[in-house]
C-alpha positions in Angstrom: 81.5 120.2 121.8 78.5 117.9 121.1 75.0 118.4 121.4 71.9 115.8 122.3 68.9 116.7 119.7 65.7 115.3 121.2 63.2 114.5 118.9 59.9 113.7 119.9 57.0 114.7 117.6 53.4 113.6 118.3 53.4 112.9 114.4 55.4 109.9 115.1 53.5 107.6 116.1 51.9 104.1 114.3 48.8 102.5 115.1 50.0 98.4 114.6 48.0 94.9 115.2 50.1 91.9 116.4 50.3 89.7 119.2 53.5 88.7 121.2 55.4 85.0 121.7 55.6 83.7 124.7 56.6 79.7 123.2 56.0 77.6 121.0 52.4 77.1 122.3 51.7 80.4 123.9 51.0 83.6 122.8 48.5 87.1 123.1 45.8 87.3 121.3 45.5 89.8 118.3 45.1 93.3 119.2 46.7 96.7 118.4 48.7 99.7 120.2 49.0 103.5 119.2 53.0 103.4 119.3 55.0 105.9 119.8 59.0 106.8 118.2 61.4 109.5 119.6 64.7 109.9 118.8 67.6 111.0 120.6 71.2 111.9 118.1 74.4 113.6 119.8 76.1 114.8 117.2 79.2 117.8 117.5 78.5 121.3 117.3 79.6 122.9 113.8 80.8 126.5 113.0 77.8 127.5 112.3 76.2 126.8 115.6 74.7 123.6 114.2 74.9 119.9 114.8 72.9 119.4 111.5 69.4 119.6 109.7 67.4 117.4 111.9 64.3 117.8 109.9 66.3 114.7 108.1 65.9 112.8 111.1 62.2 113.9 111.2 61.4 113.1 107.9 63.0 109.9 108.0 61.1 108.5 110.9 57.9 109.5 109.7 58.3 107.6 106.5 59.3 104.7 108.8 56.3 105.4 111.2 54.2 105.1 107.7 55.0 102.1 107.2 54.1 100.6 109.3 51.0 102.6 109.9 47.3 100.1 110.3 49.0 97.4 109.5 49.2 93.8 111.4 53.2 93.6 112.4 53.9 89.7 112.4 57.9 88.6 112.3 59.6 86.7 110.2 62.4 85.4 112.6 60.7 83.5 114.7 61.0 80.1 115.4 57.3 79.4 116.3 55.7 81.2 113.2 55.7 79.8 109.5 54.5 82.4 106.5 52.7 80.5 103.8 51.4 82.3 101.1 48.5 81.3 98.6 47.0 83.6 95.4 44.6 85.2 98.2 46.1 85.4 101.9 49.2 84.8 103.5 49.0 82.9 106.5 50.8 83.0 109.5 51.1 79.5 110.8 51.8 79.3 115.1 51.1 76.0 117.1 48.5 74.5 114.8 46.6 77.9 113.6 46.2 79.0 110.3 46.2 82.8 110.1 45.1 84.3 107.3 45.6 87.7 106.3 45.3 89.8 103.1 48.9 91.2 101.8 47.4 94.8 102.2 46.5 94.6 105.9 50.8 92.7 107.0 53.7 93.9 107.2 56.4 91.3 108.1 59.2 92.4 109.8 63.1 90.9 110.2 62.2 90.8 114.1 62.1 87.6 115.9 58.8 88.5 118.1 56.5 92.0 117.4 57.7 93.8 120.7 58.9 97.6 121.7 62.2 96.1 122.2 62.6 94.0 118.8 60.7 97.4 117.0 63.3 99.9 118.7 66.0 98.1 117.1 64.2 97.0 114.0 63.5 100.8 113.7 67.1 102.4 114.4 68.5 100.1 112.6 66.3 101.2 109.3 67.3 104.4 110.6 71.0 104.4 110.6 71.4 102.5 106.9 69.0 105.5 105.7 70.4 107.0 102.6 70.0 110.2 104.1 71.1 109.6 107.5 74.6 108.0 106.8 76.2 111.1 105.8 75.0 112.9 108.9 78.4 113.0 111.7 76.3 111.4 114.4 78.2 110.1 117.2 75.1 108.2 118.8 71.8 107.9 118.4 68.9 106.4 121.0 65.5 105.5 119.5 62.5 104.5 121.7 59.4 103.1 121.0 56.7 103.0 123.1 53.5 101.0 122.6 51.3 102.8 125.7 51.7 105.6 128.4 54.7 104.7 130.6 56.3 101.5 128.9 59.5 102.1 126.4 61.9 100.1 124.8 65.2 101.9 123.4 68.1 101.1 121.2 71.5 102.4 121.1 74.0 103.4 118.3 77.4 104.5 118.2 79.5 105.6 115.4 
């Protein structure tokens, strides 16, 4: 017998600057979202009436949700973006602009543009090569992320 445990704290949430890709010559300017992370894992039922501690999943998320907490998201797989770094900034280099931005203040990511859909997968994917996820016997998991009221992007896992 399986189980779906929903999890959807208002704790896990990340407030994030970026702007998206449209080309090589386009894109947003830079602003931020308040996003949002829930987490869906179906897992069996065990003996003891369990599927498993999900505080691990909770705990897990939030760290991630830290992370990436006031920071300016930019990605590091795009094709339109260069990262140069000096001894003061590191720049983000799109269609002629130099970007600069202190190393405190950006978090580059392995996405190939800063959206819901690249984070949700960015996010579950941190998620499932957790150390203390792994050992968890999840049979899928569904992580959303949400960057306003009424507009989600989710990601699927299966064991």
């Amino acid at each position: 017998m399986n189980t779906t445990i929903e999890i959807s704290k208002e704790y896990l949430h990340f407030a994030g600057a970026h702007f998206t890709l449209f080309s090589a010559t386009e894109r947003e300017d830079l602003h931020g979202h308040n996003f949002q992370v829930t987490l869906d894992a179906e897992a069996p039922v065990q003996a003891d009436g369990l599927t498993f501690d999900y505080n691990i999943l909770k705990s897990t998320l939030k760290a991630l949700c830290d992370e990436l907490d006031e920071q300016v998201l930019m990605p590091t797989q795009s094709p339109y973006v260069k990262i140069e770094t000096d001894a003061n900034y590191t720049y983000i280099v799109f269609n002629g602009e130099r970007i600069p931005f202190l190393e405190r203040d950006l978090k580059l990511l392995p996405v190939r543009n800063v959206t819901v859909e690249e984070l949700a997968h960015y996010l579950l994917e941190r998620v499932v090569q957790h150390p203390n996820i792994k050992p968890l016997d999840l049979n899928t998991l569904l992580l959303r992320c949400s960057s306003g009221e009424g507009q989600w992007a989710s990601a699927n896992w299966k064991a």
